[in-house]
C-alpha positions in Angstrom: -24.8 -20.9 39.2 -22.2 -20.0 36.8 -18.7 -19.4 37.4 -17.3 -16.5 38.6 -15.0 -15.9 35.4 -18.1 -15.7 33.5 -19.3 -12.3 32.6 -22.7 -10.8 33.6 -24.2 -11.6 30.3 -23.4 -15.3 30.0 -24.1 -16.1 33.2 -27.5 -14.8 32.4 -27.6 -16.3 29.4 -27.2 -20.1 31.1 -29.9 -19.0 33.4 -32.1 -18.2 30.7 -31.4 -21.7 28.8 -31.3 -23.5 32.3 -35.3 -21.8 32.6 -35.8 -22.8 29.0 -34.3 -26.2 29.6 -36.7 -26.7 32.4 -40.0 -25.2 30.5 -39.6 -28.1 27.9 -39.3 -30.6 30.4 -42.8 -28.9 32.0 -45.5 -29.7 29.1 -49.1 -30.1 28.7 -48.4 -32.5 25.7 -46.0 -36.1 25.6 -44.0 -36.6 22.7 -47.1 -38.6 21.0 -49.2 -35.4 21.7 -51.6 -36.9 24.3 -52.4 -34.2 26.5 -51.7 -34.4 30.1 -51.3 -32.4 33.3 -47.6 -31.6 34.6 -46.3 -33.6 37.3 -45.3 -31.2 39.7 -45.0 -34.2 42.4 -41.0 -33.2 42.9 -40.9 -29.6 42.7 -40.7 -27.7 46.7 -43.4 -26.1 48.5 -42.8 -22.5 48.0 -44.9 -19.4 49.3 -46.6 -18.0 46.4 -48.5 -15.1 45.1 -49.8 -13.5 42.0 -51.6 -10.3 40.9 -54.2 -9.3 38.2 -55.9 -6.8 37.4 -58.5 -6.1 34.8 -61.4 -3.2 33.8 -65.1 -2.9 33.1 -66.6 0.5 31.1 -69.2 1.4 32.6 -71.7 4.4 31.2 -70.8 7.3 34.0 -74.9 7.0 35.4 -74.2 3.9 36.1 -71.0 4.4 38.2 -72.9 6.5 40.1 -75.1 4.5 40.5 -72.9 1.7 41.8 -71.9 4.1 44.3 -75.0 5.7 45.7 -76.1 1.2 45.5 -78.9 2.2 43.7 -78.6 -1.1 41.0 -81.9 -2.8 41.3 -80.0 -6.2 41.6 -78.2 -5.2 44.9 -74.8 -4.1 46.0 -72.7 -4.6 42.8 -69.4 -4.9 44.1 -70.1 -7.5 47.5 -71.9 -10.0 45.3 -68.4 -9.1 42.5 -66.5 -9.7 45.2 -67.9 -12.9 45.9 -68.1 -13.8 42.6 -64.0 -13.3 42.2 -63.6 -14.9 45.7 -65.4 -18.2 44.2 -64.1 -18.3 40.9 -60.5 -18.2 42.1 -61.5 -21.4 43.9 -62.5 -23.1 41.5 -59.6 -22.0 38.9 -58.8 -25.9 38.7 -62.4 -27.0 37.0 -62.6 -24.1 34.5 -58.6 -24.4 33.4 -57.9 -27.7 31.6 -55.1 -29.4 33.4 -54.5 -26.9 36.3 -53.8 -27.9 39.2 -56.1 -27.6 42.4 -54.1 -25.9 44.8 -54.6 -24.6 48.4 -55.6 -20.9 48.4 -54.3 -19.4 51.5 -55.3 -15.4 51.3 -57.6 -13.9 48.1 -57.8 -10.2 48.7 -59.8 -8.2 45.5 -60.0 -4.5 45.6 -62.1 -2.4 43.6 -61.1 1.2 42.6 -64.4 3.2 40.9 -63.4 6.0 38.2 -65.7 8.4 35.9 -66.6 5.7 33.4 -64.7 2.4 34.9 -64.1 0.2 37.7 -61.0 -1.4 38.3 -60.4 -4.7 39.9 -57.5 -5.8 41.2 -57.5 -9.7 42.6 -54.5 -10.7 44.6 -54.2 -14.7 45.4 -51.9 -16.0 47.8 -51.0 -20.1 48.2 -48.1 -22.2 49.7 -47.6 -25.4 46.9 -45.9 -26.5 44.1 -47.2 -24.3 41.5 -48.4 -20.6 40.8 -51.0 -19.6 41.3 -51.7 -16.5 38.5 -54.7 -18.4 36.9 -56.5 -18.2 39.7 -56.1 -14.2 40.3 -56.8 -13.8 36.3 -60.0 -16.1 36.6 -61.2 -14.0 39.8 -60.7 -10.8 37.7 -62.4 -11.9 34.9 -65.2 -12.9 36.3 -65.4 -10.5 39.4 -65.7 -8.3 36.6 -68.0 -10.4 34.2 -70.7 -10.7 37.9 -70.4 -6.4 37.4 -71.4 -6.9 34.1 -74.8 -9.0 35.2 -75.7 -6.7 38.0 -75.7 -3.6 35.5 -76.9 -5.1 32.5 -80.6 -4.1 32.9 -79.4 0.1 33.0 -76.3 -0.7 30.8 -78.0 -1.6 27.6 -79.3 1.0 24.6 -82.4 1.0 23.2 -81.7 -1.5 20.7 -80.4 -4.3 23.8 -76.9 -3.6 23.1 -73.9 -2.6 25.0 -72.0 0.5 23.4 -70.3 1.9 26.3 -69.3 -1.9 28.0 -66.7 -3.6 27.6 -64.2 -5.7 29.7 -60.4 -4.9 29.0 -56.7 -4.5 29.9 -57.1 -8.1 31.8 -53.3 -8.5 32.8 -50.5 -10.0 35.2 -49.2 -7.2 37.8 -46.8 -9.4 39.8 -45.5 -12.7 40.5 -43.8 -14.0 43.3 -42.3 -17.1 44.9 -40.7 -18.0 48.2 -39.2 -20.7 49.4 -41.1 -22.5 51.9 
């Protein structure tokens, strides 16, 4: 913490280097270039969670047909949420050099619109590292597992997908607590 004569800005400007300072030491890559996973052995447990969210276009017959569960496959959104609920398990084999962390709480929530479905994938873990690649990878392919059970009604008469499309796959929030 800086000193109390500095002003506002450059106390906030040796946070930022301290946080830039401390990015370089945390690096997928030595100085010969080998790639390796970051040793995170002496960082503290902290309470952690992230938020993603993402969106699949859907034709608006087959939103309503999610809704009324009248996809041949099944119930469309339990086997996505299932789908989101595994993948963000298994972040750590799909992510080179992520870390396999303890995932306390995954909550997904899906919100339906005319021609869309939202997902939103909150992940929750108590470690040594984030844990926002594993809400991003439960969106992606909660969303992705939509995309399979729909496929069959989603496609034109020439096999393609016009009106799909997978997008605005983000980051909503971040947070860490001290254990």
């Amino acid at each position: 913490m800086g000193s109390m004569s500095e002003t506002p800005d450059e106390r906030s400007n040796a946070a930022e280097s301290s946080e830039a300072a401390a990015a370089d030491e945390l690096t997928h890559t030595t100085d010969d270039g080998d790639v390796q996973m970051v040793d995170v052995g002496e960082k503290p447990d902290s309470e952690r969670r992230a938020v993603a969210v993402g969106e699949i276009h859907l034709q608006p017959s087959t939103i309503e047909a999610i809704r009324e569960d009248q996809v041949g496959k099944g119930d469309v959104l339990a086997t996505a949420r299932i789908g989101a609920i595994q993948a963000v398990k298994h972040t750590w084999e799909t992510i080179p050099m992520c870390h396999q962390i303890p995932i306390t709480n995954v909550d997904t929530d899906f919100s339906l619109a005319e021609d869309r479905i939202e997902l939103e994938v909150g992940v929750e873990t108590t470690g040594k590292t984030g844990c926002e690649m594993e809400a991003l990878e439960g969106v992606t392919t909660g969303l992705n597992v939509v995309w399979d059970m729909v496929k069959a009604v989603e496609k034109d008469d020439d096999g393609q997908y016009p009106s799909t499309g997978i997008e605005n796959v983000r980051v909503l929030a971040k947070e860490k607590e001290r254990a």
